[in-house]
N, C-alpha and C positions, 0 to 999 in steps of 0.2 A: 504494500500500500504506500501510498506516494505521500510528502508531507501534504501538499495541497489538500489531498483527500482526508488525511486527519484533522488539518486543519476544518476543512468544512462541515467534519462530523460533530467535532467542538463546538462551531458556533451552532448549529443544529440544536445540540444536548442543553447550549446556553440558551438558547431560545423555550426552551422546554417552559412549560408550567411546573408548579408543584407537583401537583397530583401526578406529571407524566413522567417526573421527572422521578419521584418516589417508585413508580412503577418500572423504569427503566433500571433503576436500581436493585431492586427485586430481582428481573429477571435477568440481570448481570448474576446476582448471588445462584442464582437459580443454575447458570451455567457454569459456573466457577465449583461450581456442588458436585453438579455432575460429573465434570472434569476429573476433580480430586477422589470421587468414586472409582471410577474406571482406571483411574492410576493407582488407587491403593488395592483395586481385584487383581491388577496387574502385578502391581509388586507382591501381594502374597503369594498369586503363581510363579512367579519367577522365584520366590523364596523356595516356594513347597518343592519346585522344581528342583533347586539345590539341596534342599534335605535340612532346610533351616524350618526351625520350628521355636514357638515362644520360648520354650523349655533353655532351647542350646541358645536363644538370647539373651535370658532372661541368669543364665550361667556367666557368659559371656560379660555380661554387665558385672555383674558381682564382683568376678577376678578383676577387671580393670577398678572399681572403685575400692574394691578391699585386700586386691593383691591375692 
């Protein structure tokens, strides 16, 4: 995307009302949600896939904090 074009998005979002504005908000979080879902399904499989499990984490932790 070209600056122009962020640029025009801006004033666009600046032009917003309240209410649309409140809404476009939303449905930012809305996809920022989903995102973070799909990449944390992602990384458990890619964990599960290596043979990592809370267990060997949650070990893992302990030794580096208490040697």
């Amino acid at each position: 995307m070209s600056q122009a074009a962020v640029e025009n998005i801006l004033k666009v979002i600046e032009s917003l009302s309240e209410e649309d504005r409140e809404l476009l908000d939303k449905r930012l979080a809305e996809i920022d949600e989903a995102r973070w879902q799909q990449e944390a399904a992602e990384a458990r499989r890619l964990a599960r896939d290596a043979g990592v499990d809370q267990a060997g984490i949650d070990q893992t932790i302990r030794k580096l904090r208490y040697g």
